[in-house]
Every structure is written in structure tokens, then in C-alpha cells.
PyMOL commands that place a pseudoatom at each C-alpha (Angstrom):
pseudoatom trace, name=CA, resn=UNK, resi=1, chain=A, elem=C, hetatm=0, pos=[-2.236, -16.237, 6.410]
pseudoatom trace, name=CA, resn=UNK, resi=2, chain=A, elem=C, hetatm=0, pos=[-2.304, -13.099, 8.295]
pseudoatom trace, name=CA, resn=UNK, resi=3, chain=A, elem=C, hetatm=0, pos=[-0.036, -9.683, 7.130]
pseudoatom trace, name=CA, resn=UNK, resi=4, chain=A, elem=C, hetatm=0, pos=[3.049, -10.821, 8.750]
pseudoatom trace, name=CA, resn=UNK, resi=5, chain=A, elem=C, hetatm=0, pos=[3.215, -14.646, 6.932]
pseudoatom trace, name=CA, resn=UNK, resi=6, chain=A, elem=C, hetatm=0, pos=[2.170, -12.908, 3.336]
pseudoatom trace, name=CA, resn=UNK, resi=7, chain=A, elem=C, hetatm=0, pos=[4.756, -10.250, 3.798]
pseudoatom trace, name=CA, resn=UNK, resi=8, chain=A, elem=C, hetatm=0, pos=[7.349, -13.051, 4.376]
pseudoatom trace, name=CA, resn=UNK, resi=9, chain=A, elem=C, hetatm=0, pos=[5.643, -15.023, 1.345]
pseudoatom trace, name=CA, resn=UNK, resi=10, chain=A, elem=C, hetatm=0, pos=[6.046, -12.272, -1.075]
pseudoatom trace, name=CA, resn=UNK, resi=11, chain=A, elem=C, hetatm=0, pos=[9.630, -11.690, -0.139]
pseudoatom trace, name=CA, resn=UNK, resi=12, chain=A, elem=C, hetatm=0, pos=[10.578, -14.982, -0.675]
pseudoatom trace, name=CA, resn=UNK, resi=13, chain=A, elem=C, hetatm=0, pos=[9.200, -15.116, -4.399]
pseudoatom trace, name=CA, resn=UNK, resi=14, chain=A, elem=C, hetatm=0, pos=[10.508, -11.848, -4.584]
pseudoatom trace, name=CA, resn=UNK, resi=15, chain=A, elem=C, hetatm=0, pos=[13.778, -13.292, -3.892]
pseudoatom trace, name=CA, resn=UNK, resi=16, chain=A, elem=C, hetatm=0, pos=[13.669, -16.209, -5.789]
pseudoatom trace, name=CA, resn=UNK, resi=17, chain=A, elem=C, hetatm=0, pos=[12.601, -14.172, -9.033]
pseudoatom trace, name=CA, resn=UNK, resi=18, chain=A, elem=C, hetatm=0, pos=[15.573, -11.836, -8.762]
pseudoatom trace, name=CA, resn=UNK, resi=19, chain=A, elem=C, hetatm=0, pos=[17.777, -15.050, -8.710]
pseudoatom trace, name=CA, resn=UNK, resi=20, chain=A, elem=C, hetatm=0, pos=[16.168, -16.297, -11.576]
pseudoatom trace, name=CA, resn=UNK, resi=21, chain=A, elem=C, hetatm=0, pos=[16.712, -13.754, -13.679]
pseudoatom trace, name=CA, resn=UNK, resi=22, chain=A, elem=C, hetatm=0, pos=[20.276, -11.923, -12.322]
pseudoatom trace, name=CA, resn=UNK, resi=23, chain=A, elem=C, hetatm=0, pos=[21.242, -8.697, -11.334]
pseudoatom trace, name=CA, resn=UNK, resi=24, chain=A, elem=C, hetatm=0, pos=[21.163, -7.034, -14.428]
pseudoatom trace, name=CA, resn=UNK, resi=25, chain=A, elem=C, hetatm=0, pos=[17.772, -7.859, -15.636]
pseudoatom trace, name=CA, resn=UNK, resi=26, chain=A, elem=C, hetatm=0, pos=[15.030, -4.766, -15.785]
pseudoatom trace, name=CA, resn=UNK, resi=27, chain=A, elem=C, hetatm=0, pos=[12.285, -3.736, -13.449]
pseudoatom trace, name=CA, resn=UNK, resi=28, chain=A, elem=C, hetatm=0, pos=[9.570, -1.456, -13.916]
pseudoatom trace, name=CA, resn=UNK, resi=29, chain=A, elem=C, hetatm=0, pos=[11.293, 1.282, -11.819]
pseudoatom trace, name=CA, resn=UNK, resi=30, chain=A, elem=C, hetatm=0, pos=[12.680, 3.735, -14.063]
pseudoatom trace, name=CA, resn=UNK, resi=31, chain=A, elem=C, hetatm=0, pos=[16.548, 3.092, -14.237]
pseudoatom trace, name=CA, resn=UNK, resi=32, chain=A, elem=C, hetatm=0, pos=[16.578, 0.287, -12.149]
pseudoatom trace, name=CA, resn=UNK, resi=33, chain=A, elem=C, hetatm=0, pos=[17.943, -2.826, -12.320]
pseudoatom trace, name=CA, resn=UNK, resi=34, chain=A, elem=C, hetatm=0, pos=[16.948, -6.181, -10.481]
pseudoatom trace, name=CA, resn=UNK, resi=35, chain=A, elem=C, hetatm=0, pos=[20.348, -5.428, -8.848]
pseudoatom trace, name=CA, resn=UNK, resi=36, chain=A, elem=C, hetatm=0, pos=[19.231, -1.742, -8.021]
pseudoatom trace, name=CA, resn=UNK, resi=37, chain=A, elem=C, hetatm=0, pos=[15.858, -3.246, -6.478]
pseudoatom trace, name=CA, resn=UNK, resi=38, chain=A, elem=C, hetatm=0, pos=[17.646, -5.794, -4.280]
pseudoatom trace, name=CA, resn=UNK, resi=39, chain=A, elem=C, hetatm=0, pos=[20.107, -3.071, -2.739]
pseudoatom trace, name=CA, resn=UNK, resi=40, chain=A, elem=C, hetatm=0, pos=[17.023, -0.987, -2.341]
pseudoatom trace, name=CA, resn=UNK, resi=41, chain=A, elem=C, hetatm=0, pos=[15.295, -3.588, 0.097]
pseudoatom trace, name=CA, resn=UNK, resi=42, chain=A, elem=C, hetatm=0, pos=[18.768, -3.948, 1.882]
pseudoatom trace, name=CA, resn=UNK, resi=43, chain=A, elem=C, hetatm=0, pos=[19.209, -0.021, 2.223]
pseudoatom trace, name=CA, resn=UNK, resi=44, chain=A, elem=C, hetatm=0, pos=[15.436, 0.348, 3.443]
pseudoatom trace, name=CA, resn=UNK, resi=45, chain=A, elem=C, hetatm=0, pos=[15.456, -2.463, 6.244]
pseudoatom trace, name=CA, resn=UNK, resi=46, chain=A, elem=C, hetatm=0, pos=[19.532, -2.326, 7.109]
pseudoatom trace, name=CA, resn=UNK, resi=47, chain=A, elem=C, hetatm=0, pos=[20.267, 1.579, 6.614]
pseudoatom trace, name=CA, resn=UNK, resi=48, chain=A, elem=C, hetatm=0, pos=[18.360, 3.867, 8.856]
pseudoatom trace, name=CA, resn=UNK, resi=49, chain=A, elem=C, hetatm=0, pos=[20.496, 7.035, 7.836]
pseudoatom trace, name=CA, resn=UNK, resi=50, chain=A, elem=C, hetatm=0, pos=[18.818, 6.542, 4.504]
pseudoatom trace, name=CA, resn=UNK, resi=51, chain=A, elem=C, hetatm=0, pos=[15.192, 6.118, 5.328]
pseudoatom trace, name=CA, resn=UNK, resi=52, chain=A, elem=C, hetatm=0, pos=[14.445, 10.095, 5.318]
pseudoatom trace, name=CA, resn=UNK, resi=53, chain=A, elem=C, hetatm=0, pos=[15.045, 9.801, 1.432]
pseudoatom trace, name=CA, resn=UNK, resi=54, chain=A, elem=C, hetatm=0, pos=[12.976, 7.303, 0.784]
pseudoatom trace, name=CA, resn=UNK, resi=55, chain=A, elem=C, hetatm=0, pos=[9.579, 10.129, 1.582]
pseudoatom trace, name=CA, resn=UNK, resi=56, chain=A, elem=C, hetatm=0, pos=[11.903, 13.153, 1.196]
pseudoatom trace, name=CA, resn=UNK, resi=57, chain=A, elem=C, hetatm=0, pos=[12.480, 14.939, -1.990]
pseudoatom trace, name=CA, resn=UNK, resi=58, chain=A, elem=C, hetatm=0, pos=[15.751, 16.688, -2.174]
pseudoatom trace, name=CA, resn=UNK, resi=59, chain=A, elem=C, hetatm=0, pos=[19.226, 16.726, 0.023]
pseudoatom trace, name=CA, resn=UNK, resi=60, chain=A, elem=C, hetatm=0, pos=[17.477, 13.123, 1.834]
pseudoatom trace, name=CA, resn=UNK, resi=61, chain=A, elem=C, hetatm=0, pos=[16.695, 11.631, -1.728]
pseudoatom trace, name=CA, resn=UNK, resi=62, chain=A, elem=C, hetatm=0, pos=[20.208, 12.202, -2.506]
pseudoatom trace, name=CA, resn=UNK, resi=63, chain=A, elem=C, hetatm=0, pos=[21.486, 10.769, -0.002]
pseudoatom trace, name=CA, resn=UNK, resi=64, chain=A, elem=C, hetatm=0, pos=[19.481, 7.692, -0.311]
pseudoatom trace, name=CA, resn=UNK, resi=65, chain=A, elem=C, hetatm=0, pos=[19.591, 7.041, -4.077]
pseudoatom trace, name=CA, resn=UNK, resi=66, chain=A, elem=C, hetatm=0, pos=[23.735, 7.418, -3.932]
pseudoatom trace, name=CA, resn=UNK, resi=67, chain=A, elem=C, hetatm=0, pos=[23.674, 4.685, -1.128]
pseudoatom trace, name=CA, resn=UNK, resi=68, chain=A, elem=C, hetatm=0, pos=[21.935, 2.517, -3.230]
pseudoatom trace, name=CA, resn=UNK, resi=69, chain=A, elem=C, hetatm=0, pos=[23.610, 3.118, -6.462]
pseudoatom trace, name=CA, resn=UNK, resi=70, chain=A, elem=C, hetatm=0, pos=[26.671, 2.429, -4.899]
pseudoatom trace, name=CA, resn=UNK, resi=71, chain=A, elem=C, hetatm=0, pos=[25.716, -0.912, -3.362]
pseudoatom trace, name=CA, resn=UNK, resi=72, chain=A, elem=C, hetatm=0, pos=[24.064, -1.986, -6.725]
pseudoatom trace, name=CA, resn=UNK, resi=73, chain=A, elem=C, hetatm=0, pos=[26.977, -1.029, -8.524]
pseudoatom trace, name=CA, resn=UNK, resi=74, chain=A, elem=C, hetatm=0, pos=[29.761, -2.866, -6.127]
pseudoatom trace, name=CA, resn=UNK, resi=75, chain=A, elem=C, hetatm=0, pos=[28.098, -4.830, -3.926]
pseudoatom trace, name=CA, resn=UNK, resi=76, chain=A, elem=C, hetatm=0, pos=[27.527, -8.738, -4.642]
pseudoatom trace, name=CA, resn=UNK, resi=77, chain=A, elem=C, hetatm=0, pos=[24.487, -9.628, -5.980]
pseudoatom trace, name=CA, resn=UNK, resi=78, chain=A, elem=C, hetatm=0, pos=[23.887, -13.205, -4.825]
pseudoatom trace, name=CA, resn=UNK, resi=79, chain=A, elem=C, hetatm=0, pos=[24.717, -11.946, -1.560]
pseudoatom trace, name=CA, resn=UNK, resi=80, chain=A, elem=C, hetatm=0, pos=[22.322, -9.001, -1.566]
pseudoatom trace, name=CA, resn=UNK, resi=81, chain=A, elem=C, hetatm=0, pos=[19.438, -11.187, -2.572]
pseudoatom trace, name=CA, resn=UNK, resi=82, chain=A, elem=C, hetatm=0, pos=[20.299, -13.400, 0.668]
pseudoatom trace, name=CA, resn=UNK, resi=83, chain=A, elem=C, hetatm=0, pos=[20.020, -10.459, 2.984]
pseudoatom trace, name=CA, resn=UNK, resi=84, chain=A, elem=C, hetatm=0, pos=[16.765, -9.750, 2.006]
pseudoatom trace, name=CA, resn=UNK, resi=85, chain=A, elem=C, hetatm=0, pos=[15.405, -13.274, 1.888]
pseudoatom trace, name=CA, resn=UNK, resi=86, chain=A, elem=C, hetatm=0, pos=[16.638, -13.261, 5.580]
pseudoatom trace, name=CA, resn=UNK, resi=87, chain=A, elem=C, hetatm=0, pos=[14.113, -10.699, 6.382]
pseudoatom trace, name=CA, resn=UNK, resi=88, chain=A, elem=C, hetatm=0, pos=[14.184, -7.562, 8.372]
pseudoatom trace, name=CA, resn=UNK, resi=89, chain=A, elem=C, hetatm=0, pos=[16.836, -7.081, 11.578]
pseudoatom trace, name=CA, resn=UNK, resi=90, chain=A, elem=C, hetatm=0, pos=[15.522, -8.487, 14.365]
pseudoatom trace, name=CA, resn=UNK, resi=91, chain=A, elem=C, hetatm=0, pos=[14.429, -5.339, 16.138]
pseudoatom trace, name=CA, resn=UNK, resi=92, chain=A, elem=C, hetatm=0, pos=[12.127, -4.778, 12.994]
pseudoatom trace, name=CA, resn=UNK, resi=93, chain=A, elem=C, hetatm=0, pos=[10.116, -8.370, 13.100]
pseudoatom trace, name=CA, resn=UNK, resi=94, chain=A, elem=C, hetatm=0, pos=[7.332, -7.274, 15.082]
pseudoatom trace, name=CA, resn=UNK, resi=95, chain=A, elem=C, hetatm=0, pos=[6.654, -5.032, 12.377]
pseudoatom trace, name=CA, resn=UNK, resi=96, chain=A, elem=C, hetatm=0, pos=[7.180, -7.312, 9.362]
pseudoatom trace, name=CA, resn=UNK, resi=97, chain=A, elem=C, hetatm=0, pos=[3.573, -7.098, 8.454]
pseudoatom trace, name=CA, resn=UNK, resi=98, chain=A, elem=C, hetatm=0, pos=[2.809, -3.454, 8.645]
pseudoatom trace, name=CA, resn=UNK, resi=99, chain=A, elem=C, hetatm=0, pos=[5.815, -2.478, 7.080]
pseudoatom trace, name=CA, resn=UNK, resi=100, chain=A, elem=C, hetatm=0, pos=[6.639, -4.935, 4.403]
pseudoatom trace, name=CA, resn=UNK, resi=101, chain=A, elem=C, hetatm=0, pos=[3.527, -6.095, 3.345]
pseudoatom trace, name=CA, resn=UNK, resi=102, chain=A, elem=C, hetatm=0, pos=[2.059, -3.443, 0.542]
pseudoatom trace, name=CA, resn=UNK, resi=103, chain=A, elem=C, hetatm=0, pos=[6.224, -2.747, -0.383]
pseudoatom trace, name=CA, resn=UNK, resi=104, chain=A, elem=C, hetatm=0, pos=[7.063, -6.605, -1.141]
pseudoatom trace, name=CA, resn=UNK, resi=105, chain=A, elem=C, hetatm=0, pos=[3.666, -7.140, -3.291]
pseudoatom trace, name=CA, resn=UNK, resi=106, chain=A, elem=C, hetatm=0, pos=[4.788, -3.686, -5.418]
pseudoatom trace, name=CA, resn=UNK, resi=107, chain=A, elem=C, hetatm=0, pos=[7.919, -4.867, -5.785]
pseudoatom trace, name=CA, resn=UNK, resi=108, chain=A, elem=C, hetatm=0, pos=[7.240, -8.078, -6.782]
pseudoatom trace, name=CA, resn=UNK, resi=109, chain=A, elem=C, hetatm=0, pos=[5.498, -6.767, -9.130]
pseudoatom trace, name=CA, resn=UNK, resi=110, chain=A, elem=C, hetatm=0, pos=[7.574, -4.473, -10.483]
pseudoatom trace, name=CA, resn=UNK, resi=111, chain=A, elem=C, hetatm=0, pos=[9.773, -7.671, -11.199]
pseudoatom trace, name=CA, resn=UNK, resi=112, chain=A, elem=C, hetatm=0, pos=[7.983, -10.419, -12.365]
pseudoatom trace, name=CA, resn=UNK, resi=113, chain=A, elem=C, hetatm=0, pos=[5.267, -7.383, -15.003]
pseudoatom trace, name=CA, resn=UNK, resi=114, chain=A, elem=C, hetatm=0, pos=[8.359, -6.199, -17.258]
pseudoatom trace, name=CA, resn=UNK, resi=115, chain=A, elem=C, hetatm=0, pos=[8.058, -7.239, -21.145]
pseudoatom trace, name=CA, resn=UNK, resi=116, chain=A, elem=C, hetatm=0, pos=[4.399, -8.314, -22.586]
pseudoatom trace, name=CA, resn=UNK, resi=117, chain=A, elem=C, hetatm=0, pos=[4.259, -11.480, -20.938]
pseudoatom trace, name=CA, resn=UNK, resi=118, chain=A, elem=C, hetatm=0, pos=[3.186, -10.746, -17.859]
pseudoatom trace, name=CA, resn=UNK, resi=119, chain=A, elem=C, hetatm=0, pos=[-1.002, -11.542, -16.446]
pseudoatom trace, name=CA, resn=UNK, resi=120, chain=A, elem=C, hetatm=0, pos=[-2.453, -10.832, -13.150]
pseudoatom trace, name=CA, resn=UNK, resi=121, chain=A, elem=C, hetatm=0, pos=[-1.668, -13.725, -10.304]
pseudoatom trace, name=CA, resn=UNK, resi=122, chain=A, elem=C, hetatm=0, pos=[-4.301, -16.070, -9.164]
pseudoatom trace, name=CA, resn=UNK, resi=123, chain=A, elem=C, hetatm=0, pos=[-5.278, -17.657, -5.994]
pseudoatom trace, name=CA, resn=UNK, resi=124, chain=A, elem=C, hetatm=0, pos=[-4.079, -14.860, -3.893]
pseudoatom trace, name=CA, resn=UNK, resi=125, chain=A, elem=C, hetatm=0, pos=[-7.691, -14.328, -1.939]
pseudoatom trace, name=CA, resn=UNK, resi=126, chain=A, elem=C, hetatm=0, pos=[-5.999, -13.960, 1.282]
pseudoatom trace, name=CA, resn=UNK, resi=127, chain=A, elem=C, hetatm=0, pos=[-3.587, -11.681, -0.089]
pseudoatom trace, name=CA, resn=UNK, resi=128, chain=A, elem=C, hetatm=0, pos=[-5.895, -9.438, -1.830]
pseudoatom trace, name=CA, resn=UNK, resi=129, chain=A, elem=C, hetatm=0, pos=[-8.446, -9.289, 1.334]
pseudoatom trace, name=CA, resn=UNK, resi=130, chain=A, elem=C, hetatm=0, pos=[-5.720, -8.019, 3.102]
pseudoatom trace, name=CA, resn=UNK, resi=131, chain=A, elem=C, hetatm=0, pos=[-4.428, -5.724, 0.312]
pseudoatom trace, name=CA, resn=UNK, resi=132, chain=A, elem=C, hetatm=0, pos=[-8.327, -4.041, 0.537]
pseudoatom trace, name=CA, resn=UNK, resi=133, chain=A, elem=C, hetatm=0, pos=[-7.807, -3.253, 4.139]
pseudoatom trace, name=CA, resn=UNK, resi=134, chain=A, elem=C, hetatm=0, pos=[-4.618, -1.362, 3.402]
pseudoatom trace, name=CA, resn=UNK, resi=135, chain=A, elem=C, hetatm=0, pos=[-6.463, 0.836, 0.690]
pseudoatom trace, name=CA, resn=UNK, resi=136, chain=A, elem=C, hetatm=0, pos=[-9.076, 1.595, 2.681]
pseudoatom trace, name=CA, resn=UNK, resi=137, chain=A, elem=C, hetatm=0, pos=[-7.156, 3.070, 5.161]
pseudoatom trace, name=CA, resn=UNK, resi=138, chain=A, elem=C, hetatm=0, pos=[-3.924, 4.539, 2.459]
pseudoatom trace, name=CA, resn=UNK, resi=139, chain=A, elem=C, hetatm=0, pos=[-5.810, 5.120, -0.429]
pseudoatom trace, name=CA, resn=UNK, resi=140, chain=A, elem=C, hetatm=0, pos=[-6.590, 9.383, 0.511]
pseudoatom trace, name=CA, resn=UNK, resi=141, chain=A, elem=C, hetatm=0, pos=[-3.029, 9.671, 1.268]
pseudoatom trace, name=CA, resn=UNK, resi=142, chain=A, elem=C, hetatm=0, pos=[-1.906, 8.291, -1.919]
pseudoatom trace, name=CA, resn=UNK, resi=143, chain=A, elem=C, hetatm=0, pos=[-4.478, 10.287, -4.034]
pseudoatom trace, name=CA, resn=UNK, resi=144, chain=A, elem=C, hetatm=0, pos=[-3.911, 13.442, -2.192]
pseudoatom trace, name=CA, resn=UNK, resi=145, chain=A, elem=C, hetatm=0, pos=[-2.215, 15.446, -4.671]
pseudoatom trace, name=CA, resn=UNK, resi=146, chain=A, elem=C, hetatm=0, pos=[-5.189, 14.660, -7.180]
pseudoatom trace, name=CA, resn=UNK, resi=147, chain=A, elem=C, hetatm=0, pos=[-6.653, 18.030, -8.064]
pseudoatom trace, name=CA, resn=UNK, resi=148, chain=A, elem=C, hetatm=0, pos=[-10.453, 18.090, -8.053]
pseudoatom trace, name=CA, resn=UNK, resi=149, chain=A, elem=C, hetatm=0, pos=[-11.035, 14.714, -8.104]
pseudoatom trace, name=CA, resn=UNK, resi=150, chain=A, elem=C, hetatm=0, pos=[-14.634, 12.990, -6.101]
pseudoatom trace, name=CA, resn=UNK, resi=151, chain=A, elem=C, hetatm=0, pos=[-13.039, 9.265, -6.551]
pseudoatom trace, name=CA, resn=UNK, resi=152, chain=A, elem=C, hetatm=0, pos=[-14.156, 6.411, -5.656]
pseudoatom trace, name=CA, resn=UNK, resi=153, chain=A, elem=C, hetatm=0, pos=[-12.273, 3.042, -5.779]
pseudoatom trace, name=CA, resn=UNK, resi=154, chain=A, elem=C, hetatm=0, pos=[-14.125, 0.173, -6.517]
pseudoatom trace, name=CA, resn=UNK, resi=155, chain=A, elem=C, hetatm=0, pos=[-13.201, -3.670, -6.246]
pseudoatom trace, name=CA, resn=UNK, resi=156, chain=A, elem=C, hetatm=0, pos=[-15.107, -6.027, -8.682]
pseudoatom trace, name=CA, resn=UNK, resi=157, chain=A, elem=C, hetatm=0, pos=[-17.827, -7.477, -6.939]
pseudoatom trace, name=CA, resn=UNK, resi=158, chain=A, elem=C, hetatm=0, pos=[-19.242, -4.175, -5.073]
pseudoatom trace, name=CA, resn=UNK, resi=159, chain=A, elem=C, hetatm=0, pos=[-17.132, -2.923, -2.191]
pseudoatom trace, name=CA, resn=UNK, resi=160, chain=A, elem=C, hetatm=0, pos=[-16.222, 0.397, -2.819]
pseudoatom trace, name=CA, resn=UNK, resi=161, chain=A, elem=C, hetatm=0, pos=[-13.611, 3.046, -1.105]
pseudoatom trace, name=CA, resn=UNK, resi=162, chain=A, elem=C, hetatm=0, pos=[-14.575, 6.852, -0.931]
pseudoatom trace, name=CA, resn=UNK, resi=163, chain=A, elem=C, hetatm=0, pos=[-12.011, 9.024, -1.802]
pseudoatom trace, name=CA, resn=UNK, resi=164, chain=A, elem=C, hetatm=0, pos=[-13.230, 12.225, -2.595]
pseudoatom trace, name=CA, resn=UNK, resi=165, chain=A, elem=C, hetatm=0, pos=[-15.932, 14.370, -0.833]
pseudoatom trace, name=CA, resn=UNK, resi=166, chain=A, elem=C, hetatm=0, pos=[-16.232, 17.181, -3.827]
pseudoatom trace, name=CA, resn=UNK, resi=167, chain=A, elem=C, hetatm=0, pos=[-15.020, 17.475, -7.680]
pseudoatom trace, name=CA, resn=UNK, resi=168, chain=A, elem=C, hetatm=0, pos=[-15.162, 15.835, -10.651]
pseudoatom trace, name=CA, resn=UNK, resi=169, chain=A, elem=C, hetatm=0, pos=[-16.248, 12.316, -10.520]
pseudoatom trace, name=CA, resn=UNK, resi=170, chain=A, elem=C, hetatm=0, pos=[-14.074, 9.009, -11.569]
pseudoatom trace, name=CA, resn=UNK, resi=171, chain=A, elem=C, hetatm=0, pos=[-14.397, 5.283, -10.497]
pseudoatom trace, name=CA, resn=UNK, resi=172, chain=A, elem=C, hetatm=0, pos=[-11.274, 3.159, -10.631]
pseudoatom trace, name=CA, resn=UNK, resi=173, chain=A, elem=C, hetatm=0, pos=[-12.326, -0.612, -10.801]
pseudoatom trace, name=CA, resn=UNK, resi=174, chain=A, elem=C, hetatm=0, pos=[-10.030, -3.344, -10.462]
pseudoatom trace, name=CA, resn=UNK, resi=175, chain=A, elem=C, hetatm=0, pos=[-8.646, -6.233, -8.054]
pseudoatom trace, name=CA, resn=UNK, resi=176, chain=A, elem=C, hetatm=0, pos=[-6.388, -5.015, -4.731]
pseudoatom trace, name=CA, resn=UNK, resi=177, chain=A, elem=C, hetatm=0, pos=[-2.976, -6.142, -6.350]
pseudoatom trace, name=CA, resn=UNK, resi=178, chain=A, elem=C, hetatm=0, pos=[-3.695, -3.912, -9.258]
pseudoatom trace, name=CA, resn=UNK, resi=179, chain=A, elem=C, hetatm=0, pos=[-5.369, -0.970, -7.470]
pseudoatom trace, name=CA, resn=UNK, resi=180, chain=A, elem=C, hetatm=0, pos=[-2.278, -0.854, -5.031]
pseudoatom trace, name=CA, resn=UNK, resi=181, chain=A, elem=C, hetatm=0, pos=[0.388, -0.850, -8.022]
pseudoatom trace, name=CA, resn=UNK, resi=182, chain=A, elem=C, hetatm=0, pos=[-2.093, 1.490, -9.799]
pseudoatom trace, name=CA, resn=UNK, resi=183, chain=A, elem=C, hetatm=0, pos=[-1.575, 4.245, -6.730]
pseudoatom trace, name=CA, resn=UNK, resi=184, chain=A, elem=C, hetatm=0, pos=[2.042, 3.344, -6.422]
pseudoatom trace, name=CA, resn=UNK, resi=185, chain=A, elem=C, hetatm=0, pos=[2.353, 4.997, -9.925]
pseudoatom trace, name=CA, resn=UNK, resi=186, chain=A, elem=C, hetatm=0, pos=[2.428, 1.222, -12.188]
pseudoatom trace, name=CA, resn=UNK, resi=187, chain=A, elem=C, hetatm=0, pos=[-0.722, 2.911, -14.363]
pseudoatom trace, name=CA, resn=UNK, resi=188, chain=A, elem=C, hetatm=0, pos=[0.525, 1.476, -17.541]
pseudoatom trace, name=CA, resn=UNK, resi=189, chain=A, elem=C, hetatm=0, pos=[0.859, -1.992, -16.050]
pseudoatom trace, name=CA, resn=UNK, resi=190, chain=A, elem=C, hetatm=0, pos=[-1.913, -3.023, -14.292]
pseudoatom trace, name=CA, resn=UNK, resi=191, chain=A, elem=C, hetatm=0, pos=[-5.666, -4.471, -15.558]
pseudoatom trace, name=CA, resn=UNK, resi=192, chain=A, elem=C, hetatm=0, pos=[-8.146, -1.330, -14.022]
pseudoatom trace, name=CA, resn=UNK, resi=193, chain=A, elem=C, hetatm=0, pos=[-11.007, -0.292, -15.271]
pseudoatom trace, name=CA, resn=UNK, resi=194, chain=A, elem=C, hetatm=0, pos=[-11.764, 3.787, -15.094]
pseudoatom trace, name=CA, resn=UNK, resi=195, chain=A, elem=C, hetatm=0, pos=[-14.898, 5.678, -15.941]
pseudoatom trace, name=CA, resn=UNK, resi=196, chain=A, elem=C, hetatm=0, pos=[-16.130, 9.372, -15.502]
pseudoatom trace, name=CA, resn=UNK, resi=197, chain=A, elem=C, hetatm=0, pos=[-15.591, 12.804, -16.077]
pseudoatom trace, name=CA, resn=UNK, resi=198, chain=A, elem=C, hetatm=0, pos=[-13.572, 12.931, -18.838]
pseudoatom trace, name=CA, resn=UNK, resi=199, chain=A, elem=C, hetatm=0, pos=[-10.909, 15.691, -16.908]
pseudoatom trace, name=CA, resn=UNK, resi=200, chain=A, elem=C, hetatm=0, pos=[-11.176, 13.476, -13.832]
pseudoatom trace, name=CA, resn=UNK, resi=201, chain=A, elem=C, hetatm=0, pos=[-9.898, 10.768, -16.020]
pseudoatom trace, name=CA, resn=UNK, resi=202, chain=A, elem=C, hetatm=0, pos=[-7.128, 12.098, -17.315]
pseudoatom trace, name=CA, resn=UNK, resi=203, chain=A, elem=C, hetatm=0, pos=[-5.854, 13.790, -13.941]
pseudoatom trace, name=CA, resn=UNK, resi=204, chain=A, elem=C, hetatm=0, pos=[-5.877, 9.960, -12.214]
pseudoatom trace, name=CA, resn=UNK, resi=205, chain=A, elem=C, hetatm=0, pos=[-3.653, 8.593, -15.456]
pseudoatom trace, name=CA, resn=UNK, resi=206, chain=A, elem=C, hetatm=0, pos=[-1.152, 11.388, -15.419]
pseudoatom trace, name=CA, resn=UNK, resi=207, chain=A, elem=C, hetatm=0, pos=[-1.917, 13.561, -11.615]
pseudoatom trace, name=CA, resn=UNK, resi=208, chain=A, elem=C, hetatm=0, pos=[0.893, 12.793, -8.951]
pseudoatom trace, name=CA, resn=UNK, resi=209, chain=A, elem=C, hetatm=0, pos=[0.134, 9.928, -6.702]
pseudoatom trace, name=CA, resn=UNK, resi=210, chain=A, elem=C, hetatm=0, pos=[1.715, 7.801, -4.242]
pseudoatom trace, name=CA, resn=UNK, resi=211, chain=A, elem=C, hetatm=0, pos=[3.528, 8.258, -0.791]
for i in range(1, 211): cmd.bond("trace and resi %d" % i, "trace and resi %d" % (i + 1))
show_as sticks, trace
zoom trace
């Protein structure tokens, strides 16, 4: 399947977990709610006054989170969940791929990984090929308020991603799916493996990262 297809494929078990287990069930995103994460998905794709605060800090992020709140507070659950599994407005198809792809896998994620039950998905191949691609071309931006840091991002089985030119050294080791949540901030839910300077370390489990 190419980005577009797995996009659409993630969404829909996205969806179909946030049925499952109801609007008031947690997710790994501090203070939300599935409820919270499925008026989050409507706000991004249906809301452009709002999409400023999803990268802004501040007056933007505001804005945005009181949208949401608001819509996961009042708005009806079951039909929430149906918007999304409808995918993005039509004027935003062409770009289902690019845009949705890395956001529905995280999200997923940060669904279907809450309480101790939880174990990495198999049988995603395509998925995480794809998922590689993305880091090697995201992975600086999302490490770039790392301080001092020469990392380098490793998949199991060789491939490797350079992220630093100059600092302390650290390898992170670990499948696509879990390297992506990793850098999306998920560090205490994910199966990585990291080695190096012992500083270097500890800045990549507790330094800022992520869009």
C-alpha cells in the first residue's frame, strides 16, 4: 500500500478503536480523553482557524485547545468518530498521505498503548518502510531542540539516520512505529533501545522534542 491507502488504513482502526472503547476512555495524551482525541482529528482536518495552534505556543494554542475542549465536551461522540472515519474534506484528499500518515499511526497509538497490556503491532512491513522514509527526512526537525547531542537513529537490522554532526554521542535503536512515537514525545511507551554518553542519554529521555 502506498502513504495515501495506509493513512486511510490507520484511520479506520483508529476509528473503530475509539468506538470500542467510548468517549470517555483514556489516551496517552495528557488530559485527554478518547472523546478529546476524536474532536482533535475533526478540529485539525475541518477547522482551519485552528490549525496555527496546533505548531503555535501561546494566543494560537489557546485558541485551538478551547475549540476542541468545547467540541469534546458537547459535541456527540458517535458522530465525531464518523467524521473522521469519512476522511479529510475533499479539497484535502490529494494530500491524505503526506498529511495524515505519521499523525493517524501516533494517534493510534496513543489509543490502543494505555494500561500494561499493550505490545508492539506485527505485520506492518509496508507501514514501517514507509514510516523510515518519513524519519529520514523529519527526524532533525524533531530532535532540534536536543542540546549537544551527535545522534544517530538506528533501525534493527542496520540502516541508520544521522542526526547530529557534533556533541555527545547516543544511538536510539528500535522499529519505525516506535522511533516515530518515541520523537513525538511517547518515551515511556515505546520498545527502543538507547546507548551512549551517559549526558546524551539522559537529554534524549527528558530534552524537548517533537514538531
Amino acid at each position: 500500500m502506498n502513504a495515501r491507502e495506509w493513512a486511510q488504513s490507520e484511520r479506520h482502526a483508529l476509528c473503530d478503536l475509539m468506538d470500542e472503547l467510548g468517549a470517555d476512555a483514556p489516551t496517552l495524551c495528557e488530559g485527554w480523553t478518547v472523546a478529546h482525541m476524536a474532536a482533535h482529528l475533526v478540529v485539525r482536518e475541518r477547522r482551519p482557524d485552528t490549525g496555527p495552534g496546533l505548531v503555535m505556543s501561546g494566543a494560537p494554542a489557546r485558541h485551538t485547545a478551547r475549540v476542541t475542549n468545547r467540541l469534546a465536551e458537547c459535541g456527540d461522540f458517535t458522530q465525531m468518530v464518523h467524521r473522521v472515519r469519512r476522511g479529510p474534506p475533499l479539497f484535502l484528499r490529494f494530500a491524505d498521505g503526506a498529511m495524515n500518515l505519521v499523525e493517524f499511526v501516533v494517534h493510534h497509538e496513543d489509543v490502543r498503548r494505555t494500561g500494561d497490556g499493550w505490545s508492539p503491532r506485527t505485520g506492518i512491513e509496508g507501514l514501517e518502510a514507509l514510516l523510515w522514509e518519513r524519519l529520514g527526512k523529519g527526524a532533525k526537525v524533531m530532535c532540534r531542540r536536543l542540546v549537544d547531542i551527535d545522534l544517530t537513529i538506528a533501525r534493527r537490522g542496520g540502516e541508520t539516520i544521522r542526526v547530529g554532526k557534533s556533541g555527545r554521542p547516543a544511538t536510539l535503536t528500535g522499529e519505525p512505529v516506535e522511533l516515530v512515537n518515541f520523537l513525538f514525545g511517547r518515551r515511556d511507551r515505546v520498545e527502543v533501545e538507547m546507548v551512549g554518553d551517559e549526558g546524551a542519554c539522559r537529554e534524549l529521555r527528558t530534552g524537548r522534542l517533537g514538531i
